[in-house]
N, C-alpha and C positions, 0 to 999 in steps of 0.2 A: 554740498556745492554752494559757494557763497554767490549771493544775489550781487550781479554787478550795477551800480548806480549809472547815469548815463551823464553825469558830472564826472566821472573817471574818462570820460574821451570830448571833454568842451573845449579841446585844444584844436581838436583832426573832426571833430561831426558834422560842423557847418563848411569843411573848406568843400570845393568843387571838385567833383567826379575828373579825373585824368584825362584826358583823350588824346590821342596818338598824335602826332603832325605827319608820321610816314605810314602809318598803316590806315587802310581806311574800316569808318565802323561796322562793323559785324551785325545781321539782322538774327532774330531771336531764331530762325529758321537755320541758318550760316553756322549758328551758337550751337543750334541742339545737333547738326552734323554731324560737331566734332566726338559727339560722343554714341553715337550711331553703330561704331563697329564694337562697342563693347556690349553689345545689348546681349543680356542673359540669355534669350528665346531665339537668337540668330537664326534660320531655317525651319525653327518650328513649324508654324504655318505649313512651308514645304510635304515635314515628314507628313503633318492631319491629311495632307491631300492627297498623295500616295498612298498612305493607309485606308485611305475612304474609297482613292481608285479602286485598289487590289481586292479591297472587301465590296465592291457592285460587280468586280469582275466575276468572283466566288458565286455570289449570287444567283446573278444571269446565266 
């Protein structure tokens, strides 16, 4: 993998960040949302606590 120099982008490094004129900015909270529904463990939590239910139920 060749090391890239940071003289390959002294065209585009310094100009300024984009920001929308019609959208408004998104807080880091707003940000992590959008990727919310992809989470690998969706329900997990759920099943541990069913499971933990059903096994005090056994128990008792």
């Amino acid at each position: 993998m060749k090391h890239t120099d940071i003289r390959d982008y002294e065209d585009i490094i310094y100009l300024p960040h984009h920001q929308s004129d019609t959208r408004p900015h998104m807080t880091m909270s707003e940000r992590a949302a959008q990727f919310s529904p992809f989470a690998a463990l969706t329900g997990h939590r759920a099943i541990i606590e069913e499971t933990i239910r059903q096994t005090e139920e056994k128990i008792t």
